[in-house]
C-alpha positions in Angstrom: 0.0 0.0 0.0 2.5 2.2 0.2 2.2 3.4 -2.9 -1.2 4.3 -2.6 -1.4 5.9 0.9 0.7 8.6 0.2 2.9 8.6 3.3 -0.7 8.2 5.6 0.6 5.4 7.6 3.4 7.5 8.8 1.1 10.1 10.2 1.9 10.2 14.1 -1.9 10.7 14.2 -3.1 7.7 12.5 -3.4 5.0 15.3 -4.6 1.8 13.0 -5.9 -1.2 14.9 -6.3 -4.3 13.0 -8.0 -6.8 15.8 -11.4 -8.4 16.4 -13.4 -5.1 16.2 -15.6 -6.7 19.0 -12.9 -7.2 21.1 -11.1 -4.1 20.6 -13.9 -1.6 21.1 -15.3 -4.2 24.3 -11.7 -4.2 25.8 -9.6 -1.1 25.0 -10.0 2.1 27.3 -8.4 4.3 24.6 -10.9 7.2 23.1 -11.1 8.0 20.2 -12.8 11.1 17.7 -13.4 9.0 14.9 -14.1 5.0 14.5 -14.5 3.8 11.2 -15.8 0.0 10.0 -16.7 -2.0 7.1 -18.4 -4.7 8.7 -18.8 -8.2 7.2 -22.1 -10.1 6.5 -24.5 -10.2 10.0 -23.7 -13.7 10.1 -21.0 -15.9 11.1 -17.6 -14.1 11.9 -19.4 -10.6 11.4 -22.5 -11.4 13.7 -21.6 -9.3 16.8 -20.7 -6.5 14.4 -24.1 -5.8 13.9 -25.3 -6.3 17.2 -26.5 -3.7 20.2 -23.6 -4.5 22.2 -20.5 -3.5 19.5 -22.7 0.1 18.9 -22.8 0.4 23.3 -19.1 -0.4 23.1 -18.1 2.0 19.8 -20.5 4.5 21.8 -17.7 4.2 24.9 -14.8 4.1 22.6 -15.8 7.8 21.4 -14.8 11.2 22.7 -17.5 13.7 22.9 -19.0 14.5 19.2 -16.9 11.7 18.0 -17.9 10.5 14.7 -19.4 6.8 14.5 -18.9 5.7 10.2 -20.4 2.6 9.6 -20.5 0.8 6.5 -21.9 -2.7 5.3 -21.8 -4.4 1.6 -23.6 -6.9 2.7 -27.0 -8.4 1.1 -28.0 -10.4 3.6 -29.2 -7.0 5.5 -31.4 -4.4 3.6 -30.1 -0.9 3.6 -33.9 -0.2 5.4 -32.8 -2.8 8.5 -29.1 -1.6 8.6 -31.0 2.1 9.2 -33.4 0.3 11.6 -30.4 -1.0 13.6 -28.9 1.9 13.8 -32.4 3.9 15.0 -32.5 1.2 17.8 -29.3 1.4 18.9 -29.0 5.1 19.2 -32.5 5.1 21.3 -30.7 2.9 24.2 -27.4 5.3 23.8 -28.1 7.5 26.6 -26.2 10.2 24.5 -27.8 11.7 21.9 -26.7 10.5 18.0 -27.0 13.1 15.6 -27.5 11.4 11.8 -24.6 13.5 9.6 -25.1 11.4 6.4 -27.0 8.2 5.4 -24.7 7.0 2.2 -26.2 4.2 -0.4 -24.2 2.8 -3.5 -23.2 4.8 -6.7 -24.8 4.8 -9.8 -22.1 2.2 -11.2 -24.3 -0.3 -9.1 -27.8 -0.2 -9.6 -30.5 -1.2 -7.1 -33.7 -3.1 -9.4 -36.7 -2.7 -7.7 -37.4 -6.6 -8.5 -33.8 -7.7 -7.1 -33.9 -6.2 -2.9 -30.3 -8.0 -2.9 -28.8 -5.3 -5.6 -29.2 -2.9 -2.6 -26.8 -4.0 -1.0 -23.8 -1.1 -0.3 -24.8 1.5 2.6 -23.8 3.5 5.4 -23.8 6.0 8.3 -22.0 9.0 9.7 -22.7 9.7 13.0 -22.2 11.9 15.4 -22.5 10.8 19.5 -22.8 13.8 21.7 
């Protein structure tokens, strides 16, 4: 990557955590302004990415108005119950979460209205107070 990333990986600010997101965010006591996933499919090895307990933990993990960017490519959950997730687990925060931007997929990959599954790429920005 090092040709791509343009000397970001030597940023002093950059502190990149490659782990079991579930356990890092459950065990770490680090803060953080910004956490950014890409989770996996809500099944298997992804399942506790999706689940009310990662959003409580990520919720911990962030400073005040830290920035929560969540992302899934998976088909398996429909862009409407990723949003649904996220509603639910913001009304059990205890902190208010602010929606910044709801992002679906580009117009290089069309959603048919007889095929659910091409919706499929989705996302939030959020902000926890």
């Amino acid at each position: 990557l090092p040709n791509h990333s343009a000397g970001t990986f030597e940023d002093p600010r950059l502190n990149l955590g490659i782990d079991d997101g579930m356990h890092f965010v459950a065990t770490t006591e680090e803060r953080f302004d910004v956490i950014i996933f890409d989770s996996t499919d809500p099944i298997g090895s992804g399942e506790a990415l999706f689940s009310e307990h990662f959003y409580q933990a990520c919720r911990r993990c962030l400073n005040e108005g830290g920035i929560l960017c969540t992302f899934s490519c998976s088909y398996h959950m429909s862009p409407w119950l990723f949003r649904e997730m996220l509603e639910s687990a913001a009304a059990d925060a205890g902190r208010p979460v602010r929606w910044l931007e709801w992002r679906g997929q580009a117009l290089d990959h069309p959603e048919l209205i007889q095929v659910p599954e091409s919706a499929y790429l989705k996302g939030a920005i959020l902000q926890v107070a």
